[in-house]
C-alpha positions in Angstrom: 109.8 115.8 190.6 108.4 118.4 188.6 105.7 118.2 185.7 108.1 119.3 183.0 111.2 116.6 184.7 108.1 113.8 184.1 109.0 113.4 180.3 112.9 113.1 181.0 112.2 110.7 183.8 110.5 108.4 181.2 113.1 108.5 178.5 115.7 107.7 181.3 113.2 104.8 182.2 113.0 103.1 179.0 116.9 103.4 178.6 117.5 102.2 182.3 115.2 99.1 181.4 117.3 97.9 178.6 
């Protein structure tokens, strides 16, 4: 994963835990 892919990967975290 790149540095600027971190940021999306978080969003798509938050939405995956809900």
């Amino acid at each position: 994963m790149t540095a600027a892919s971190k940021p999306a990967v978080g969003m798509v975290n938050l939405v995956v835990m809900q």
